[in-house]
N, CA, C and O atoms as a printed pandas DataFrame, in Angstrom:
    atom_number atom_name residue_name chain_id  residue_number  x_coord  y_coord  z_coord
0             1         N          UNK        A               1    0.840   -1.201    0.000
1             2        CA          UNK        A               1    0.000    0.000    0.000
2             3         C          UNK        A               1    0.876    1.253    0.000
3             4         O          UNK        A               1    0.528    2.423   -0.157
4             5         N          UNK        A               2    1.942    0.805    0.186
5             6        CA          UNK        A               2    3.119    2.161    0.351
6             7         C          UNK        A               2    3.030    3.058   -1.050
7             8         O          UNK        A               2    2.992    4.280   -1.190
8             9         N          UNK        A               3    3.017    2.255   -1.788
9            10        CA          UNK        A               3    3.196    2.832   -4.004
10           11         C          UNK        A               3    1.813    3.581   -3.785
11           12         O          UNK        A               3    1.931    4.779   -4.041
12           13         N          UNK        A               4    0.294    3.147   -3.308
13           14        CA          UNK        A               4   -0.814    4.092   -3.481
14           15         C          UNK        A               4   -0.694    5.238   -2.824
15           16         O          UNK        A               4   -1.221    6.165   -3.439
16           17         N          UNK        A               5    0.004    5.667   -1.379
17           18        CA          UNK        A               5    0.393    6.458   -0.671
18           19         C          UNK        A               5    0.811    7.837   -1.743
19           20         O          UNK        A               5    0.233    8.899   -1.512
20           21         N          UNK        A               6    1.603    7.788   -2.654
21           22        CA          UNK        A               6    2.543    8.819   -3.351
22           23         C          UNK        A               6    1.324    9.069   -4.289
23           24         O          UNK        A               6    1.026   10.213   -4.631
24           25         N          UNK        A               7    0.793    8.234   -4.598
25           26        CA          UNK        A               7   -0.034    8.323   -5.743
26           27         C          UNK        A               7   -1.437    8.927   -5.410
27           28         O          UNK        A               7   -2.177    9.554   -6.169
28           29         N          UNK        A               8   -1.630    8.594   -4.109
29           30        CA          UNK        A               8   -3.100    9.397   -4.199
30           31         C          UNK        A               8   -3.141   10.929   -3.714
31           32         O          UNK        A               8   -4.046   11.761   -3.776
32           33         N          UNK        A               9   -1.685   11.006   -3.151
33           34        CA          UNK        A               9   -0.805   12.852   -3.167
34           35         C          UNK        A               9   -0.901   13.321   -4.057
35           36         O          UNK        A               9   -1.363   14.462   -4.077
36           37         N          UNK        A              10   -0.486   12.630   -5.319
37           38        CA          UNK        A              10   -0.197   13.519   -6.466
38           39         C          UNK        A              10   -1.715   13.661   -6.881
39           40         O          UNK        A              10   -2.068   14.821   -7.094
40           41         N          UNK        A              11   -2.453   12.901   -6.998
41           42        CA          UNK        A              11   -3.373   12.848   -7.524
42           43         C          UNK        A              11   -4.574   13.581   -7.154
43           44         O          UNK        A              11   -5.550   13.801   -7.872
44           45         N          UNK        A              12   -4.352   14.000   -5.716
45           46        CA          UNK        A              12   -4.854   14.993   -4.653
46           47         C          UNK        A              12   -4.390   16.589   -5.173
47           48         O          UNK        A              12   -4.930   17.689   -5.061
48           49         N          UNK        A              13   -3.269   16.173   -5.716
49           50        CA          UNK        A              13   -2.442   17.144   -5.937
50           51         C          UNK        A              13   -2.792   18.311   -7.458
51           52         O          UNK        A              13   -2.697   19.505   -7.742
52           53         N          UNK        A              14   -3.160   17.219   -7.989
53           54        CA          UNK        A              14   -3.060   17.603   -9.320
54           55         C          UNK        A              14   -4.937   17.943   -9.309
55           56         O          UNK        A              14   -5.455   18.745  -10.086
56           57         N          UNK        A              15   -5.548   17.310   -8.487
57           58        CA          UNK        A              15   -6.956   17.925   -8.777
58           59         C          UNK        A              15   -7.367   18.575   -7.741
59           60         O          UNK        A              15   -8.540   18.816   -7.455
60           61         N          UNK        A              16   -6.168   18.953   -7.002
61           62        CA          UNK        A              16   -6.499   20.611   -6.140
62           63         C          UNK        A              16   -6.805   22.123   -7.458
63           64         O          UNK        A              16   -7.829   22.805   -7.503
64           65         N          UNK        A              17   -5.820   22.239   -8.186
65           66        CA          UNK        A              17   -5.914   23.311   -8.862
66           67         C          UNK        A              17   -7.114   22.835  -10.135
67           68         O          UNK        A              17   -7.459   23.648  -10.993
């Protein structure tokens, strides 16, 4: 579950703006 960790950041990330 560690690899979904980074991934649901960015992905948090990228559909903040």
């Amino acid at each position: 579950m560690a690899e979904a960790v980074p991934l649901f950041v960015v992905i948090a990330y990228f559909d903040k703006p």
